[in-house]
C-alpha positions as CSV (number, residue, x, y, z in Angstrom):
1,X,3.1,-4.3,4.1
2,X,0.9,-1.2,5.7
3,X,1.2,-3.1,9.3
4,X,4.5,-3.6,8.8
5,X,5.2,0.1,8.0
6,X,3.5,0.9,10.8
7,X,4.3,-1.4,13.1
8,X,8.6,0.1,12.4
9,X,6.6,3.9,12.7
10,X,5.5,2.8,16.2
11,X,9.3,1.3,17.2
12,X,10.8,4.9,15.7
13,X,8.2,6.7,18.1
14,X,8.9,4.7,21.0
15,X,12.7,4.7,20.5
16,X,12.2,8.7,19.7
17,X,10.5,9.0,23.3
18,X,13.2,6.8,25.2
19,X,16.0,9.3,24.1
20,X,16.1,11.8,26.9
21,X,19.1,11.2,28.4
22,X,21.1,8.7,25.4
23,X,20.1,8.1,22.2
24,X,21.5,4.6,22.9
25,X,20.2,1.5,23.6
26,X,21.8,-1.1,25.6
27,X,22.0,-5.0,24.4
28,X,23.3,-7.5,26.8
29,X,23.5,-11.0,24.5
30,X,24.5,-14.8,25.5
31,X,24.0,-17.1,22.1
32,X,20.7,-18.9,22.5
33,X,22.0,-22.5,22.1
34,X,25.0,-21.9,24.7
35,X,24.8,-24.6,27.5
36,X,25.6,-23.4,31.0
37,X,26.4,-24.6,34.1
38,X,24.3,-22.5,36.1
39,X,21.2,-20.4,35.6
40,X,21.7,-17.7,33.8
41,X,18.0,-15.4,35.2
42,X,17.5,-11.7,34.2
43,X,19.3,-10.6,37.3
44,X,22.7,-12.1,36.2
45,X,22.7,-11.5,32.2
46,X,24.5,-8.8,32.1
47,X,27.1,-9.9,33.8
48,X,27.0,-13.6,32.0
49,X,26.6,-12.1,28.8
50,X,29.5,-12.9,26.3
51,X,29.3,-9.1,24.6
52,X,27.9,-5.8,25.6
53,X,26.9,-2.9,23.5
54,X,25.0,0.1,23.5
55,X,23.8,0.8,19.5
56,X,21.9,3.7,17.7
57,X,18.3,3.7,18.7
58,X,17.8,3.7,14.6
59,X,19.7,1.0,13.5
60,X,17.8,-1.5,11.3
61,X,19.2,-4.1,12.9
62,X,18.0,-3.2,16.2
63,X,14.1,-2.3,14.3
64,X,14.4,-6.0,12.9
65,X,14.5,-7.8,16.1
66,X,12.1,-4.7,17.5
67,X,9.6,-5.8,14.7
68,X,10.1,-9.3,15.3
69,X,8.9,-9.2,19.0
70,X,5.8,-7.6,17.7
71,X,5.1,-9.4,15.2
72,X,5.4,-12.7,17.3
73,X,1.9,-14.6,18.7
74,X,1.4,-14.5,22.6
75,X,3.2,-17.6,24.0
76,X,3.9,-18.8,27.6
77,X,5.7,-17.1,30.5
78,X,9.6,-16.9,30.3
79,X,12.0,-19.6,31.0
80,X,13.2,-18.1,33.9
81,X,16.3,-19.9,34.2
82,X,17.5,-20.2,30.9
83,X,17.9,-15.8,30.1
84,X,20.2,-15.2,26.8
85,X,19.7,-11.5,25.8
86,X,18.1,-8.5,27.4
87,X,17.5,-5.4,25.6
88,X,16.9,-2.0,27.5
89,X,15.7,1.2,26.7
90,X,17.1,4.4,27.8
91,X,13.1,4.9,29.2
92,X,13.4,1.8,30.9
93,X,11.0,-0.4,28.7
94,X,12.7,-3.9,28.6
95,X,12.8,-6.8,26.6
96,X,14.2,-10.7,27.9
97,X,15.1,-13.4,25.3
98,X,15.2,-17.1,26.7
99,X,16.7,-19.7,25.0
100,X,13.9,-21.4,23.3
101,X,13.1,-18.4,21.2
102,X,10.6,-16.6,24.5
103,X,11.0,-13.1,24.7
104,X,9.2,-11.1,27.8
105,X,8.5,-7.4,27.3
106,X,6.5,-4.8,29.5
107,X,3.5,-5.5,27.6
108,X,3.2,-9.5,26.9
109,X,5.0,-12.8,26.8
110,X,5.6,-13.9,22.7
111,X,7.4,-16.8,21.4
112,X,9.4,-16.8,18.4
113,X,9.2,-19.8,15.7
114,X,12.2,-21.3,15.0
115,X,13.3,-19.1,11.9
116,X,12.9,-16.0,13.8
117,X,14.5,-17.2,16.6
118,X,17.3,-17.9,14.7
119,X,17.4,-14.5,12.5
120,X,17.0,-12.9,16.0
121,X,19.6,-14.6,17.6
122,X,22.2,-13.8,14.5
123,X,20.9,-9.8,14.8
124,X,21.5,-9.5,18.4
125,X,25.0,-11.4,17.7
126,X,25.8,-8.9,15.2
127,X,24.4,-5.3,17.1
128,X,26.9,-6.6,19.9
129,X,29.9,-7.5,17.8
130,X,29.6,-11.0,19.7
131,X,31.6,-13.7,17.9
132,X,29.1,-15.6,15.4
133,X,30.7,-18.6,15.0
134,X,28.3,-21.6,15.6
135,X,25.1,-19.8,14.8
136,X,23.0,-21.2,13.1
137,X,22.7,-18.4,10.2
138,X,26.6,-17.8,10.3
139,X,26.9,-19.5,6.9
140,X,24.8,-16.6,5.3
141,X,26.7,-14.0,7.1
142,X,30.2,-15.3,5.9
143,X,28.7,-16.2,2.6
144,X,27.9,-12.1,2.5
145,X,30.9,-11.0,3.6
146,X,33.1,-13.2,0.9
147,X,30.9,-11.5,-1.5
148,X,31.3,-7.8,-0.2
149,X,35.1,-8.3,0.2
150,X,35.3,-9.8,-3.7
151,X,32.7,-7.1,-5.5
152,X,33.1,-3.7,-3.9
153,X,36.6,-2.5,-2.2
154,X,34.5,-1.3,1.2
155,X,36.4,-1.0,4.0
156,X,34.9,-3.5,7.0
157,X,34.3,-1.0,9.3
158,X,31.8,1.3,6.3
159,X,29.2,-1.5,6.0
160,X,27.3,-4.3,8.8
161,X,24.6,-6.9,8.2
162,X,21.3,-7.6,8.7
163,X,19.1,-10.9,8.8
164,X,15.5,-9.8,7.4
165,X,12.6,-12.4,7.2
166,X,11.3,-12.9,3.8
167,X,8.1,-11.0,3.0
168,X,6.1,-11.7,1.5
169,X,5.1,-15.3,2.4
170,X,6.2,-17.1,-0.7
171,X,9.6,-15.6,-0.6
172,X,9.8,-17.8,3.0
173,X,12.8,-20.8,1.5
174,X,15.0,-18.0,1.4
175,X,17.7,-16.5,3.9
176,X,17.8,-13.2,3.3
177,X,20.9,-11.1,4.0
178,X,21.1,-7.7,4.1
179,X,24.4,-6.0,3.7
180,X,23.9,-2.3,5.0
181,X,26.3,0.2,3.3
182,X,26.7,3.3,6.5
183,X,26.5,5.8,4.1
184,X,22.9,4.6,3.5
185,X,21.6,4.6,6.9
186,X,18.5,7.4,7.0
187,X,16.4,5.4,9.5
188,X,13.1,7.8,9.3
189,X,9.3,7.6,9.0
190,X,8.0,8.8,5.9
191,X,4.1,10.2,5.2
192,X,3.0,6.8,5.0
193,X,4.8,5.6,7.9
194,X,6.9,3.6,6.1
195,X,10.3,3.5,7.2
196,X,13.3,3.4,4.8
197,X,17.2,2.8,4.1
198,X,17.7,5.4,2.2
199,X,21.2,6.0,-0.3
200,X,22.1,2.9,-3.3
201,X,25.1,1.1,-1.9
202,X,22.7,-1.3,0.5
203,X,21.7,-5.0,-1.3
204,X,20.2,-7.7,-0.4
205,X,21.9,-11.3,-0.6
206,X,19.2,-14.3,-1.0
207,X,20.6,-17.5,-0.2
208,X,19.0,-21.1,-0.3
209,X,18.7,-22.7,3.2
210,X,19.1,-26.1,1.6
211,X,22.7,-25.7,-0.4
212,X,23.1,-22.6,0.4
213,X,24.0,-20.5,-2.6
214,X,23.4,-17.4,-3.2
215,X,20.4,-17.2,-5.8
216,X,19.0,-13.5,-5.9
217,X,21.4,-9.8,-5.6
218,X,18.3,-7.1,-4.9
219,X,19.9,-3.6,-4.9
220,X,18.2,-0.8,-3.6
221,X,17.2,2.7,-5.9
């Protein structure tokens, strides 16, 4: 937990640093299991990417898939040919995702297991408003929204959602959804570095992988 807490300290600092000229950081995305007919290299994603954005340098769902690339072990070089998301900050520092779950940043070459790979590839769907149909996670993310529409009266545009991996380790069998109320939003680092969503709309929607009902409602204090 204190390497995680730090590790989202160090994204808020580096994100904090980028933001001389934008607070906004800019997300190219192609889903990671779409076929092509051509090469798709990270001189042509962004203009082969199916949806565009730029999002606030503090949103969680942006510091999920920032914590995820950390987090990841060293793997091999890029698949060149096969580029399905680029993130970019306003400083410059880049990140490539390929479509096998490789991810190139200034500093290293990681690759993400399968799980994360798929959590990432449902975040960066969702920070770009990219259509989510056929991902592999878009189950949990309807699931979420059936339940948000049926227990609160929120209008679709107050709340978003967030694939989290399950920590600690024996909370793994679960997908985790969390549905991010905007009024809760306070990004920041505390004294411990620990960064939290502050407010008490925000829960957390654990799901089964298997069948794929919802077993656990977490609500945040």
């Amino acid at each position: 937990m204190k390497k995680t807490a730090a590790l989202l300290a160090f994204f808020l600092l580096l994100l904090n640093g980028a933001a001389a000229a934008t607070d906004n950081v800019e997300i190219h995305y192609l889903p990671f299991d779409l076929s092509t007919y051509h090469a798709i290299t990270r001189e042509g994603i962004t203009g082969a990417a199916h949806a565009s954005a730029e999002v606030g340098r503090t949103d969680p769902r942006l510091l999920q898939v920032m914590l995820d690339i950390e987090m990841a072990p060293d793997g091999p070089p890029l698949e060149e040919q096969f580029i399905r998301a680029r993130i970019r900050l306003p400083n410059g520092w880049t990140a490539y995702f390929d479509k096998t779950g490789g991810v190139q940043v200034p500093e290293r070459s990681v690759t993400l297991d399968q799980t994360t790979r798929d959590g990432v590839d449902m975040n960066l769907a969702l920070l770009t408003g990219a259509d989510t149909k056929g991902l592999v996670l878009e189950w949990a993310v309807q699931q979420a929204g059936d339940f948000v529409e049926k227990t609160t009266d929120w209008p679709k545009t107050d709340y978003s959602f967030r694939i989290i991996l399950a920590m600690p380790l024996a909370m793994a069998d679960r997908v985790i959804v969390q549905v991010i109320h905007h009024d809760d939003i306070d990004a920041r680092p505390e004294k411990d570095g620990m960064v939290t969503l502050g407010g008490g709309k925000s829960f957390e929607l654990h799901f089964d992988p298997v069948t794929k009902e919802l077993g656990q409602i977490l609500r945040y204090q």
